[in-house]
C-alpha positions in Angstrom: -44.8 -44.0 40.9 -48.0 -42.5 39.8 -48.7 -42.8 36.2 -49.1 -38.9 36.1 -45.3 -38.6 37.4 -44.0 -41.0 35.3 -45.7 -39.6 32.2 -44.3 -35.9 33.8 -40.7 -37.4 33.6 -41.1 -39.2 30.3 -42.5 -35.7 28.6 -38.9 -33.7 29.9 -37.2 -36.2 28.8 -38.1 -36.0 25.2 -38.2 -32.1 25.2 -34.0 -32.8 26.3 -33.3 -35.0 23.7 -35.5 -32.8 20.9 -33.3 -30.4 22.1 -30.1 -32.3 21.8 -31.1 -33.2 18.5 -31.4 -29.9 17.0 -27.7 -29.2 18.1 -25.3 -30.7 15.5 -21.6 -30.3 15.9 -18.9 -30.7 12.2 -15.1 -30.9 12.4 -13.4 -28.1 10.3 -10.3 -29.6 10.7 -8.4 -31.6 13.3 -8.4 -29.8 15.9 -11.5 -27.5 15.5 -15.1 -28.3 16.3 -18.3 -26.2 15.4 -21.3 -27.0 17.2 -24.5 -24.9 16.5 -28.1 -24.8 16.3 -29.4 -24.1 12.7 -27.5 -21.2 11.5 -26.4 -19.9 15.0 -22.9 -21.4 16.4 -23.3 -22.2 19.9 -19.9 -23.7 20.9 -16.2 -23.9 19.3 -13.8 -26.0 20.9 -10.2 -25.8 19.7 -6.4 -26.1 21.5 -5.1 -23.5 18.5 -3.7 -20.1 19.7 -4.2 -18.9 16.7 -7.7 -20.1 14.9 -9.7 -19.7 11.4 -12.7 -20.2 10.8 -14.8 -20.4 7.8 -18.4 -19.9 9.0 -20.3 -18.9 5.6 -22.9 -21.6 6.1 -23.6 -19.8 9.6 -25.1 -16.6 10.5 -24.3 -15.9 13.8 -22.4 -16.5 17.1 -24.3 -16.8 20.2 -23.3 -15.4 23.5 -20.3 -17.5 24.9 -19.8 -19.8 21.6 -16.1 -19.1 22.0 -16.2 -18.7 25.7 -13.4 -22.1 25.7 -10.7 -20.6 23.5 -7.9 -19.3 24.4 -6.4 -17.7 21.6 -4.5 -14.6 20.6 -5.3 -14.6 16.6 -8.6 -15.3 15.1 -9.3 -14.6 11.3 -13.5 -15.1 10.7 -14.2 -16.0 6.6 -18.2 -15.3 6.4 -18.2 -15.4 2.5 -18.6 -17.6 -0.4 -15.4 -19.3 -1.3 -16.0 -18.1 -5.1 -17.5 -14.5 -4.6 -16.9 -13.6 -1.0 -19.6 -11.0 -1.6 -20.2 -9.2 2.1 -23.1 -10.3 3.5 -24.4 -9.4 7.6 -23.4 -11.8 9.9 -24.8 -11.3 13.6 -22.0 -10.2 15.5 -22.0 -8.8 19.2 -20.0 -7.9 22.0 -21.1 -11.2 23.7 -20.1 -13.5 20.9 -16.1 -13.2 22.2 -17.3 -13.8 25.7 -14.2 -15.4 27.1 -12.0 -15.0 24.5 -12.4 -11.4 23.7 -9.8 -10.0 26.8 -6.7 -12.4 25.5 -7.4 -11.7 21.7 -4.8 -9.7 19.7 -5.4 -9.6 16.2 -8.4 -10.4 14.4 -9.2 -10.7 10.9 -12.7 -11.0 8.8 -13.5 -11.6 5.5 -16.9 -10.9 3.3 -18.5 -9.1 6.2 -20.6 -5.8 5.7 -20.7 -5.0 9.8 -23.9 -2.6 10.5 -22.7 1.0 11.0 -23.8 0.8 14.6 -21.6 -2.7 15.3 -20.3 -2.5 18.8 -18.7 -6.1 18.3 -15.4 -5.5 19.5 -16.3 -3.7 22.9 -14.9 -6.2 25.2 -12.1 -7.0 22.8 -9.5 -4.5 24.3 -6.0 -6.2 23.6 -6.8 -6.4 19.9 -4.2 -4.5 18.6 -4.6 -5.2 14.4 -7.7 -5.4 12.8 -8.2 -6.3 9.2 -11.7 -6.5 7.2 -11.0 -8.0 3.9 -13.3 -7.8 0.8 -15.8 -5.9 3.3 -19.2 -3.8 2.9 -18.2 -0.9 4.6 -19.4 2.5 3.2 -18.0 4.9 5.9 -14.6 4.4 8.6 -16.3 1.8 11.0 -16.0 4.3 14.1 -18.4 2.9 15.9 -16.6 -0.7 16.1 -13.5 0.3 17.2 -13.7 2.9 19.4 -13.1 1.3 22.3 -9.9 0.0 21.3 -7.3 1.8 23.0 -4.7 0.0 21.9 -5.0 -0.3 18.3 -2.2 -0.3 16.7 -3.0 -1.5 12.8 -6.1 -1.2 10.8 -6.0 -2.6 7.3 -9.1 -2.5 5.1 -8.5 -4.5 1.4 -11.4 -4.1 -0.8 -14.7 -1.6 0.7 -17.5 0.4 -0.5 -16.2 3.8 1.3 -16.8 6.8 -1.6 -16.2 10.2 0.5 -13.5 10.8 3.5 -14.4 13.6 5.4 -13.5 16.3 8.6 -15.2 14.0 10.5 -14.5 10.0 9.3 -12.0 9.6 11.5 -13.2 11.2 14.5 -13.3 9.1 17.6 -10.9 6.9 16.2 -7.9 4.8 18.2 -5.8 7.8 18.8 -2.8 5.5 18.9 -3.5 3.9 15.2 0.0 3.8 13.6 -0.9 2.0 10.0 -3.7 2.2 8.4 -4.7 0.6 4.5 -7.8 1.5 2.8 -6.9 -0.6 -0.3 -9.3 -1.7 -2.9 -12.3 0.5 -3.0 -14.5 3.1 -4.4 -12.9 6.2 -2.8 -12.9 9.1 -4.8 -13.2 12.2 -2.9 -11.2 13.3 0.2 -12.6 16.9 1.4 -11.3 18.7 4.1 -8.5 17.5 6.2 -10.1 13.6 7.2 -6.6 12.5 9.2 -6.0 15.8 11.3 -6.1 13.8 14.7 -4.5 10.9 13.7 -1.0 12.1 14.8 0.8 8.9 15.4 -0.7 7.7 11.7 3.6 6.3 10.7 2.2 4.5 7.7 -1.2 5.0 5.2 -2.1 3.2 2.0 -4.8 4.5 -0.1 -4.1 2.0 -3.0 -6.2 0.7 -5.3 -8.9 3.3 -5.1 -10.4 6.2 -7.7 -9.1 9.5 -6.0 -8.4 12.0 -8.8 -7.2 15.0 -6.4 -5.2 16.0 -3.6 -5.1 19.0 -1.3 -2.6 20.7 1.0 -5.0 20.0 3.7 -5.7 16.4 2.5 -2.6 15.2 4.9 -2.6 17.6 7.5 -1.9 16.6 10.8 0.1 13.3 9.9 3.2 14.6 11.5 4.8 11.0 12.0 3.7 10.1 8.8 6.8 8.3 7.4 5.4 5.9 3.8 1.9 6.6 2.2 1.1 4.5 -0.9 -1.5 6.3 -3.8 -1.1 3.9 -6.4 -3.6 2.8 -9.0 -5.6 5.6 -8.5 -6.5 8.2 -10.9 -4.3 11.5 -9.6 -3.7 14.0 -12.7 -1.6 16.7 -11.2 0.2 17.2 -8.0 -0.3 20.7 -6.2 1.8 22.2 -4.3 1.6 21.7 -0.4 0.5 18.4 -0.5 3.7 16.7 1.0 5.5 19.6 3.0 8.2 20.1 5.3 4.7 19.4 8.1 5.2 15.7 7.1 8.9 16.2 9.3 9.2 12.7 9.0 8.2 11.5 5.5 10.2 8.8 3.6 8.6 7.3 0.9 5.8 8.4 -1.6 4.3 5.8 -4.3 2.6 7.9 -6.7 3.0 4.8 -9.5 0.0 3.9 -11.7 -1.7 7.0 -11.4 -3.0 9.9 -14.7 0.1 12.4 -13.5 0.3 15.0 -16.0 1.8 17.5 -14.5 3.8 18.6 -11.1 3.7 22.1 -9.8 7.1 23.6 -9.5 8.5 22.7 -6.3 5.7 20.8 -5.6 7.6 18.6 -3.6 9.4 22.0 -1.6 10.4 20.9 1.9 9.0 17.5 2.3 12.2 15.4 3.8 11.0 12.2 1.3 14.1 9.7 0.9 11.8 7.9 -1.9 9.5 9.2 -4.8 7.7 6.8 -6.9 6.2 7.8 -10.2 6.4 5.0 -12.9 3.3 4.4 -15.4 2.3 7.9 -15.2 1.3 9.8 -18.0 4.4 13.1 -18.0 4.6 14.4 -21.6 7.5 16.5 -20.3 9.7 16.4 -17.3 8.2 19.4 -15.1 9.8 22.6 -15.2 11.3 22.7 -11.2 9.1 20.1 -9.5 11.6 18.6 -7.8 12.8 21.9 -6.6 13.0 21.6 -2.8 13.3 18.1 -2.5 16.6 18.3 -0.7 16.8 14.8 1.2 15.6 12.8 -1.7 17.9 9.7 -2.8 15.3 7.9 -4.9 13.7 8.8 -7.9 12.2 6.8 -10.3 10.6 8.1 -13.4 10.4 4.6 -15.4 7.1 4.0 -18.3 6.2 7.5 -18.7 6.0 10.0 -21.9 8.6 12.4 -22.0 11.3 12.4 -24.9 14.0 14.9 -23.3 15.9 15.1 -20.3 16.9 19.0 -20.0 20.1 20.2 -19.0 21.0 20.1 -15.7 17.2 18.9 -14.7 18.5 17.2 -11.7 21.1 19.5 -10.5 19.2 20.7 -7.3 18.8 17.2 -6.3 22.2 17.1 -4.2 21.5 14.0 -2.6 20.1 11.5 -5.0 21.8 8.6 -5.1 19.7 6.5 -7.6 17.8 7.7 -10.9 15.5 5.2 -12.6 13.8 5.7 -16.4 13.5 2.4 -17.9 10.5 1.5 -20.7 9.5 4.9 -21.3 9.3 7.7 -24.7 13.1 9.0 -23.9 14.9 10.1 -27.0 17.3 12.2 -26.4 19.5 13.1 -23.6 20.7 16.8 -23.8 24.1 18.3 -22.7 24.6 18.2 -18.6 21.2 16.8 -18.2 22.2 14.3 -15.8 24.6 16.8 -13.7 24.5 17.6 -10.2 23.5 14.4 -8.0 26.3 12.0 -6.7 24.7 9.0 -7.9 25.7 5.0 -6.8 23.3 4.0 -9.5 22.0 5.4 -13.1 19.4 3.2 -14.7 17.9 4.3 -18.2 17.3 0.6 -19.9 14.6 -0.1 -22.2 13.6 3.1 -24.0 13.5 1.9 -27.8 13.2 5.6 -28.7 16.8 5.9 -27.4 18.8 5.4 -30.4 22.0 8.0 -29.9 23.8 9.9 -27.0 24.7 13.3 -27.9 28.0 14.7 -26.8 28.1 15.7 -22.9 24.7 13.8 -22.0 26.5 12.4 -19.2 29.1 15.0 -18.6 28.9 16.3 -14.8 27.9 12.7 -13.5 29.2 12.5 -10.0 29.8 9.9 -7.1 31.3 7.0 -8.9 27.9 5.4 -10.5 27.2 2.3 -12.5 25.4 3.4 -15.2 23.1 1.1 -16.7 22.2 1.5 -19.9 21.3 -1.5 -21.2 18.4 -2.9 -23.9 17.7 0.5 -25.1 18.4 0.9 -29.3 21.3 3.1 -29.0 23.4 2.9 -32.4 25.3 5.9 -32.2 27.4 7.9 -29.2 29.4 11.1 -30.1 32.4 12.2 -29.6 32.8 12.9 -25.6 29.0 12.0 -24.6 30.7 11.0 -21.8 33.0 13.6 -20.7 34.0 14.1 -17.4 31.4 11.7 -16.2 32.6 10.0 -13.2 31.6 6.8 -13.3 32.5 3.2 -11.9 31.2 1.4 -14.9 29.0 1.5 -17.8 27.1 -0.8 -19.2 25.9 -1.1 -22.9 24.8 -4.6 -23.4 21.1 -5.0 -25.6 22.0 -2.0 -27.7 22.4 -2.0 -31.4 25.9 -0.2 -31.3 27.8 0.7 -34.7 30.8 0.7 -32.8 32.6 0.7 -29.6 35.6 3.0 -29.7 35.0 4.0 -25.4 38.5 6.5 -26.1 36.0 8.9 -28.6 33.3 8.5 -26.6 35.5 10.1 -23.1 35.0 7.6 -21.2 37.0 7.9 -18.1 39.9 5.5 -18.2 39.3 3.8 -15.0 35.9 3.1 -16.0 34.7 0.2 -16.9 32.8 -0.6 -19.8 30.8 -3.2 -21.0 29.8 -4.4 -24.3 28.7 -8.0 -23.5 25.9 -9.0 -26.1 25.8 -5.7 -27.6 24.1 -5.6 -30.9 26.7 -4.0 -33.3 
């Protein structure tokens, strides 16, 4: 061989291994592999089905990198361990050559995707998506629109201030839950979810919203739970949960500013639940709960009204359980518990309770236990419980001056119970 040709095969030979060499290849764990060229991962070898991968000391995944998987979960962690502050990581359609078409759920954390992403284009099983601690400042539109069958999309913790007529257009039209938890919203204008029809369950947790609209949940006619808490609401408006909500179970309105509930605020809207603790009610609202014909809970616990008004709950035919624990209450006036069937009457630790007046529980129906425990009630009057139905009634935690249940009129059948009282 001619000294030219050898030097010819001697020269490729280095460029391979120079090439090799720049390729290096770690063990996450066991059973997972990372090769990659400086901060692009060029390979990922792995028997899992489902896979995670922390990747913050990477900023990219070439085309075909996961083209051996064969999984149907994959969960992506692109952030500092400590601060998991969203940062861009180089994501395209071609990075889940090969695995993209089997892939059903995928989760990312730390990642602040470009508005434009099409990274998910070939993914078309995925059915949940979930960006956690993200950058997004707007609904990510663009990335999932060609996912058909989405089912879930869950956002915990996002830059997203305004929700508009148009953030959700061209969404998944079959999205069935949805969370936009932990964020900066604050203003929802217009009606944002109108073509989200098959939207079942929607969390808005966590966020700054001070006010709702009756056109801030139109078109969510499957709408069954939607979570508000920890935001900062200050008065509910009428129209806002309606009878257009057909099938509407559970609001959680807890942790909010609530000062005030329009009357029959509530009117129509077939809720089974309604969630208010740690608000801020000075007074129970004068007919809010007007209307709200199928509810069965109703807690009102941790907020700052003194009275109960007579027969404030009469309208509510079908509540079953009544919750005020660890708030202002004081008094409890004639009837004001009448109406409702209850199985369960909770009013425990409210140390402004010191005394039931006479007939506070007269007109309890359904058999009950009432539980009436660790407030600072010394005295009860003569027939406070009058006529009051219940199963059994329990006292323990309170500072009572005495216990004679045959002035009090406590139904004979009842049971009562005085275990650890305080008198």
């Amino acid at each position: 061989m001619s000294q030219f040709g050898l030097l010819f095969i001697l020269t490729i030979t280095s460029v391979v291994l120079i090439s090799a060499s720049n390729e290096s290849c770690v063990q996450q764990d066991a059973d997972v592999t990372i090769c990659s060229s400086g901060r692009v991962i060029t390979q990922v070898l792995s028997h899992q089905r489902s896979l995670s991968l922390d990747l913050a000391n990477y900023d990219s995944i070439a085309p075909n990198a996961l083209n051996d998987l064969r999984l149907y979960s994959l969960s992506f962690n692109f952030g500092d361990s400590s601060t998991c502050e969203p940062r861009t990581f180089d994501l395209t359609p071609e990075s889940f050559n090969g695995v993209g078409s089997g892939l059903e759920t995928l989760h990312i954390t730390c990642w602040d995707p470009p508005k434009d992403s099409e990274a998910l284009k070939f993914c078309s099983r995925l059915t949940k998506v979930e960006l956690i601690r993200s950058g997004l400042t707007e609904p990510p539109k663009t990335l999932l629109k060609a996912l058909e069958g989405l089912d879930m999309f869950i956002v915990e913790g996002h830059r997203i201030e305004t929700l508009d007529d148009d953030s959700f257009s061209g969404f998944p039209a079959w999205v069935q839950l949805m969370y936009l938890n932990d964020g900066s919203l604050e203003t929802i204008q217009g009606s944002p979810f109108k073509n989200m029809h098959y939207l079942a369950r929607l969390s808005l947790k966590n966020n700054k919203i001070r006010h709702l609209t009756p056109k801030t949940f139109a078109g969510l006619g499957k709408l069954e739970k939607i979570n508000l808490e920890h935001n900062l609401i200050e008065k509910i408006v009428g129209g806002v949960f309606s009878s257009a909500h057909r099938w509407l179970k559970g609001i959680d309105l807890r942790n909010n500013r609530i000062v005030d509930i329009e009357e029959e605020a509530f009117y129509g809207a077939p809720m089974i639940g309604l969630f208010l603790m740690n608000n801020s009610l000075e007074t129970l609202p004068v007919r809010a709960f007007d209307g709200a014909k199928q509810l069965r809970v109703l807690n009102l616990s941790a907020n700052k009204f003194t009275v109960i008004p007579s027969h404030y709950f009469v309208n509510l035919e079908h509540l079953e359980s009544l919750i005020i624990n660890s708030g202002a209450l004081s008094k409890i006036e004639p009837y004001g518990l009448a109406g409702p069937k209850y199985g369960s009457l909770e009013i425990r630790y409210n140390h402004n309770l010191t005394q039931l007046d006479t007939d506070s529980f007269n007109g309890v129906e359904g058999r009950p236990i009432l539980k009436l425990e660790d407030n600072n009630i010394k005295f009860i009057q003569d027939n406070s419980f009058r006529n009051a139905k219940a199963f059994a009634i329990y006292l323990t935690g309170n500072p009572l001056q005495d216990h004679d249940i045959t002035r009090w009129g406590v139904d004979p059948t009842t049971y009562v119970s005085f275990k650890n009282a305080r008198y």
